[in-house]
N, C-alpha and C positions, 0 to 999 in steps of 0.2 A: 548076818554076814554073807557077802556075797564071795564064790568062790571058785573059779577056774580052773579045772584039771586035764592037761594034755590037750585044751583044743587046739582042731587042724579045723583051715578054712579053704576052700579050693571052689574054684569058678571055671568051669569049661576043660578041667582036668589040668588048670592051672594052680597053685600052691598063692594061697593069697599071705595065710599067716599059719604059721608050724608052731606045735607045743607050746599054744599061749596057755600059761599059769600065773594067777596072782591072787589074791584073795584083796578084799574091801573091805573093810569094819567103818560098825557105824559111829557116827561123828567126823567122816574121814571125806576127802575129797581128793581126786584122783584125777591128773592131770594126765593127755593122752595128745604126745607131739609127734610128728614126722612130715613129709614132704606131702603134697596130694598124691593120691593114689595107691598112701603107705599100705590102705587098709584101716585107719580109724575107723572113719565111719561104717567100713563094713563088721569092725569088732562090736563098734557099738551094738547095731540093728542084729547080729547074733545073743548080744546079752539078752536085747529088749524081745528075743523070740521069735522075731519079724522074718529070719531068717534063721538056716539053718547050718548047722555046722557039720563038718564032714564026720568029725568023732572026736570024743572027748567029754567032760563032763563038765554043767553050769549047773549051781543050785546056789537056794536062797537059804541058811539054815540046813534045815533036813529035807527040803522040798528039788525035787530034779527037773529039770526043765525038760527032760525028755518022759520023765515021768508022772510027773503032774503039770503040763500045761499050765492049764488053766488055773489053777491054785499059785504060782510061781508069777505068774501075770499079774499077781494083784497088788504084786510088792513091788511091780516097776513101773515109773513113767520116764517117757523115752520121746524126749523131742528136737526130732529129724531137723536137717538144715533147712529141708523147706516145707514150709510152713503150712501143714494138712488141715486150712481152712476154707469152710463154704464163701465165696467171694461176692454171692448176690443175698447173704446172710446179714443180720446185725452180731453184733459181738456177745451181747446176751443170751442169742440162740445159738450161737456155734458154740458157747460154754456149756448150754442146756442138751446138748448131744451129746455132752461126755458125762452128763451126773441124770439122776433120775430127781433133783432137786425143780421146784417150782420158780418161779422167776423172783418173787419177793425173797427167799431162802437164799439163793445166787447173788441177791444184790446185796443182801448183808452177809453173806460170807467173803464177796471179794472186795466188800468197803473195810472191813475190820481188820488188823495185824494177824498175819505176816502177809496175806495174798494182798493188801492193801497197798505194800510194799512196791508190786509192779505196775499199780496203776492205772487199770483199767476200768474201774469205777469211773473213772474219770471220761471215757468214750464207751459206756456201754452200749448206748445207744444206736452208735453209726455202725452203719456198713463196711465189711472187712474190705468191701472194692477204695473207697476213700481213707483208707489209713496208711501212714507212714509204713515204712520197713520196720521201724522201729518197735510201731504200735501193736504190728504183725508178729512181731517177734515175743512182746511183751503179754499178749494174748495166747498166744501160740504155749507158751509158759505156763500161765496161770489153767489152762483147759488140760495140761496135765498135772497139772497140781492137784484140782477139783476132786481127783480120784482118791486124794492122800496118800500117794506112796512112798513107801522108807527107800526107796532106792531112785534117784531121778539120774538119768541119761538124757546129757546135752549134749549135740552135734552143733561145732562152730557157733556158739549163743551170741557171738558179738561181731558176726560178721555185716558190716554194712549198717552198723549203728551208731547214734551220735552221742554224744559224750554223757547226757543225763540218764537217756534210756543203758547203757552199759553201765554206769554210774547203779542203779536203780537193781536191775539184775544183780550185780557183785555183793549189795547188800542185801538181797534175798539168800544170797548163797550161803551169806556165813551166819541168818539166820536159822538156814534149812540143817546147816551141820552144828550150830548150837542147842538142836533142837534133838539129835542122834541120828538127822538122816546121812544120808551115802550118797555122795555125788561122786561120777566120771565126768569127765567134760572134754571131749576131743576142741581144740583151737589152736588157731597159730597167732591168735594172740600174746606176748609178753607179758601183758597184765596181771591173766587167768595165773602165773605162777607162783605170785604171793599168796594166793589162797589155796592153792595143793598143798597137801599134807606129803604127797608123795607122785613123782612124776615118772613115767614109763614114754621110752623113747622106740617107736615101730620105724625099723628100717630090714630093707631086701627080707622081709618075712619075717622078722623076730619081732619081741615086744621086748626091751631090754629098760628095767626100772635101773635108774640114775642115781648116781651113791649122793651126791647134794647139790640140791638144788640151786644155791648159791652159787657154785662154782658152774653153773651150764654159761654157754655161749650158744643164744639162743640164732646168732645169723651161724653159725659151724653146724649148728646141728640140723637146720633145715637145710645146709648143704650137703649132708649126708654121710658127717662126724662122728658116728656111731660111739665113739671111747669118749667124747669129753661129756665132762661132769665127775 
C-alpha cells in the first residue's frame, strides 16, 4: 500500500501542493486531473523519489522514502511524459539498461503475456531515432516494467498517440491491476476515467478526491470547477 501523509511540495519558496494525503491499495488505479501546471506531474516525480518534497511522509508498506531510499525505489516504476530514451540506441538495448537480463532472456520476456501486450517485440530491433511517438511511448513502458514493479506511475501515457497504441496501453492497465499492481496515472484524457477506481482532482494546491466519478464534467473541471463531481 502506498500512502501519503501531510505532503508539502514548494519550488523557489513557492507552495506547489499543501497537505497531499491519500493512500493507494493494490489492485487499484488512481486517476490524477487538473489544468497544466496543477502540479500532477510534479506529485507524480515526488512519489517516484525523483524529487523531493518539502515535508511530510511517502512509504510503501513499512518502508519510508525518506528512510529507505533505496529499498522504497524497488516498488516503483515511474514513466515521465518524456520519454528517458537513448535515441541513437536500438530498443532491445535501451531495455537492456534497465534489467541485468541478457538479450535472449529480454526477447522472451517481452514476446510472452502481459509485456507482449505493448508490443514491442514487434520493433525490437530498430532504433529509438525511427520510431513513432507511439512506439516511444510503448517502449518507454515496457523498460519500466522490466523491473517488475507493484507500483507504476504514468505521467500523460496517452498523449500524442494513435488509437491502437492507446488501445494497447488501457489493456495493459487493467492487466497490471488484475494482477494486484497500483497504478496512478496523471492525463487529461477522458478515457483514462473508466479505468480509475478512484479519481483526485489538483486545483490552486489541493489534491481534492471526487465523491463519483460518474457524475464529473470533465470540460468544468479542467476549467477549474473544483465542487463538481
Amino acid at each position: 500500500m502506498l500512502k501519503l501523509e501531510g505532503v508539502n511540495i514548494k519550488y523557489k519558496k513557492k507552495t506547489i501542493l499543501s497537505d497531499v494525503c491519500f493512500t493507494a491499495l493494490p489492485g487499484e488505479i488512481i486517476g490524477l486531473l487538473g489544468v497544466n501546471g496543477s502540479g500532477k506531474s510534479t506529485l507524480l516525480s515526488v512519489i517516484a523519489g525523483a524529487k523531493k518534497a518539502e515535508s511530510g511522509k511517502i512509504g510503501i508498506n513499512d518502508v519510508l522514502l525518506s528512510d529507505k531510499p533505496d529499498e522504497y525505489r524497488k516498488y516503483i516504476g515511474y514513466v515521465p511524459q518524456e520519454n528517458p530514451l537513448i535515441a541513437e540506441l536500438s530498443c532491445i538495448d535501451n531495455l537492456r539498461i534497465w534489467s541485468e537480463l541478457d538479450k535472449e532472456e529480454m526477447l522472451r520476456l517481452i514476446s510472452a503475456p502481459p509485456l507482449s501486450l505493448l508490443g514491442v517485440y514487434e520493433f525490437y530491433d530498430k532504433k529509438v531515432k525511427d520510431l513513432s511517438g507511439g512506439m516511444k511511448k510503448r517502449l518507454s513502458i515496457t523498460a519500466t516494467l522490466i523491473t517488475n514493479p507493484s507500483i507504476l506511475l504514468m505521467d500523460e501515457p496517452f498523449a500524442a498517440l494513435d488509437m491502437v497504441a492507446k488501445h494497447d496501453i488501457l489493456e495493459y492497465m487493467s492487466v497490471f491491476k488484475s494482477a494486484g499492481g497500483t497504478m496512478i496515472v496523471a492525463s487529461h484524457d477522458e478515457s483514462v476515467l473508466d479505468y480509475c477506481d478512484r479519481i483526485f482532482f489538483i486545483y490552486d494546491g489541493q489534491v481534492t478526491e471526487l465523491d463519483n466519478k460518474a457524475d464529473i464534467s470533465y470540460i468544468d473541471l479542467l476549467r477549474g470547477n473544483k465542487n463538481v463531481g
